[in-house]
C-alpha positions as CSV (number, residue, x, y, z in Angstrom):
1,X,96.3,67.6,82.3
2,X,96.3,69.6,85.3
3,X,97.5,73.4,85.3
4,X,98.5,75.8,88.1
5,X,95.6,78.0,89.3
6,X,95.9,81.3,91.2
7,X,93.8,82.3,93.8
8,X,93.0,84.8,96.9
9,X,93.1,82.3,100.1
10,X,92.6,83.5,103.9
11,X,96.0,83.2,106.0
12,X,94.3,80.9,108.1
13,X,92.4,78.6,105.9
14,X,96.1,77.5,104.2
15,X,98.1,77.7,107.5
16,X,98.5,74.4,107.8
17,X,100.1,74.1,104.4
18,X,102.1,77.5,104.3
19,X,104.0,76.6,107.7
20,X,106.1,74.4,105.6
21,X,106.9,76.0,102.3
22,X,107.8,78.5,105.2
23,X,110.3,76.7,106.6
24,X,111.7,75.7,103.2
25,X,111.8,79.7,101.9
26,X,113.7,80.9,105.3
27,X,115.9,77.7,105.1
28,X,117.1,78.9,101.5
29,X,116.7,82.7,101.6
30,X,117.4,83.6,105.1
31,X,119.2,81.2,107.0
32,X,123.0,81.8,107.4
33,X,122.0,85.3,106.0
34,X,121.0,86.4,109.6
35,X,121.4,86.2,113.0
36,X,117.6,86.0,113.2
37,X,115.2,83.0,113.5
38,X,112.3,82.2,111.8
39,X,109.7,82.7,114.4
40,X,106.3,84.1,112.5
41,X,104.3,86.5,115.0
42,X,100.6,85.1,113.7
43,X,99.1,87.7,115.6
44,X,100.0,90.7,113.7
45,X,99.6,88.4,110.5
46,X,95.8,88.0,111.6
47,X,95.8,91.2,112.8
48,X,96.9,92.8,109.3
49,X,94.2,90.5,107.6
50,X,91.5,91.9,109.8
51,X,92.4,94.9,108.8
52,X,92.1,93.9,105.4
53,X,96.0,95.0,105.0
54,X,97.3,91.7,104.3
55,X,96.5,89.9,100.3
56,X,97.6,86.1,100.1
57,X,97.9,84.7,96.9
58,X,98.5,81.8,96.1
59,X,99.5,79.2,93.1
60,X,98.1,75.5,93.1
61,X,98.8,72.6,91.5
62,X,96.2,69.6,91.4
63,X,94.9,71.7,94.8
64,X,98.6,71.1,96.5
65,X,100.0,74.8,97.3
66,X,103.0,75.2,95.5
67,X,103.2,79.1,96.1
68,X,102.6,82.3,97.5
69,X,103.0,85.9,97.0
70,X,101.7,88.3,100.7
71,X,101.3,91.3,100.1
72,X,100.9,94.2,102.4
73,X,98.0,97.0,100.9
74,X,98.2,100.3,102.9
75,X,98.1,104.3,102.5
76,X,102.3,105.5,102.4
77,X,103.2,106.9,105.5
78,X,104.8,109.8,103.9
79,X,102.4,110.0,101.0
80,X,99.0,109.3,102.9
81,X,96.8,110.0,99.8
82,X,98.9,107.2,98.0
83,X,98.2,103.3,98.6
84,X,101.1,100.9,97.8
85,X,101.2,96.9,98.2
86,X,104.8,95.8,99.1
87,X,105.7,92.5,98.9
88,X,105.8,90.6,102.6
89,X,106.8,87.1,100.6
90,X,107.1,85.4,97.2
91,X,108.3,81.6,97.0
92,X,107.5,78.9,94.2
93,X,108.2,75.2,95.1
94,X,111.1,74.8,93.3
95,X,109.6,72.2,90.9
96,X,107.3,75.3,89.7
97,X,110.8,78.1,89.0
98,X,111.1,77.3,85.7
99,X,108.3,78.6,83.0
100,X,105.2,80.8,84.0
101,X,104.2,80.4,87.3
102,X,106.0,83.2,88.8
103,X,105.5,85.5,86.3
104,X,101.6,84.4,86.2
105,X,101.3,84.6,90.1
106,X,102.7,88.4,90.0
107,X,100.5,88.8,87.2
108,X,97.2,87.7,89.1
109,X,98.4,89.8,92.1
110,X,98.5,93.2,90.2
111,X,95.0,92.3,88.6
112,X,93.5,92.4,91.9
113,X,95.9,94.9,93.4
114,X,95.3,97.6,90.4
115,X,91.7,98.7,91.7
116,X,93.1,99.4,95.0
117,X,96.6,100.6,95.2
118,X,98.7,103.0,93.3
119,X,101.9,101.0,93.1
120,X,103.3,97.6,93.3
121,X,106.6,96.6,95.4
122,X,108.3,93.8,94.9
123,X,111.2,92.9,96.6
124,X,113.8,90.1,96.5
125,X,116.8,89.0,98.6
126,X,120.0,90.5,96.7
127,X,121.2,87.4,96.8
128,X,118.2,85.5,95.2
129,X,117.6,88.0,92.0
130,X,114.9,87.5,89.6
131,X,115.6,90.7,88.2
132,X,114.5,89.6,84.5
133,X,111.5,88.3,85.5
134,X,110.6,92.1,87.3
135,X,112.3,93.9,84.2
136,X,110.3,91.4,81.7
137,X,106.8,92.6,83.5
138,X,107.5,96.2,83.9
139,X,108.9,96.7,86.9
140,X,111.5,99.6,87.7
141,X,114.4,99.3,90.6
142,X,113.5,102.3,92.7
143,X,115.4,101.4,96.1
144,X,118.4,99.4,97.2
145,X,118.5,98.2,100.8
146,X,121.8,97.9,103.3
147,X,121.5,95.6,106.5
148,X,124.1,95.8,109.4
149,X,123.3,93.3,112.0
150,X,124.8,94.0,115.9
């Protein structure tokens, strides 16, 4: 029996696979929410990953990618001497939002991020809580976000 395994994959090397789980996250979390369009700017995404700024991890089932978690790794702007990751992106193929998988994905992130930042974002659409799931693994709200589009 096959289970979901989590790993550290280069932006690139899983491109091809990302573009449309994507599409399928803006089409559910973002569209009719904004004005804006989902229109990726790769560059800075490679960019960031030179820079070794940028963490993909990712959840597979029987090798297909049925989720991802980016996170962005970096000194605070207003705390330089302090390094957060901050949540870019989480989805799970809906097939994979009942159970573990989340909470084992966020899991294999902090393992990885805990020898290299001080704190760990994460971040949801207000209208897509998983608020138990942050509560259940230790997480405190510490900000709430307002967006006005013009």
């Amino acid at each position: 029996m096959s289970e979901v395994t989590y790993q550290i994959e280069d932006l690139n090397s899983v491109l091809f696979e990302l573009i449309p789980m994507i599409k399928e996250h803006w089409e559910e979390t973002d569209k009719g929410y904004t004005k804006a369009e989902l229109n990726p700017d790769w560059a800075v995404y490679n960019d960031v990953e030179r820079k070794n700024v940028l963490r993909l991890f990712t959840a597979r089932y029987d090798k297909k990618l049925v989720g991802y978690l980016s996170v962005f790794v970096q000194p605070g702007i207003h705390s330089k001497d302090f390094v957060y990751a901050v949540t870019d992106s989480i989805f799970l193929d809906k097939d994979f939002r009942r159970g573990r998988t989340a909470a084992d994905l966020i899991k294999f992130a902090e393992t990885h991020l805990e020898d290299e930042a001080d704190a760990f974002s994460l971040s949801m659409k207000a209208y897509m809580p998983f608020d138990k799931l942050a509560d259940s693994l230790g997480y405190t709200m510490t900000e709430k976000v307002f967006t006005k589009e013009f």
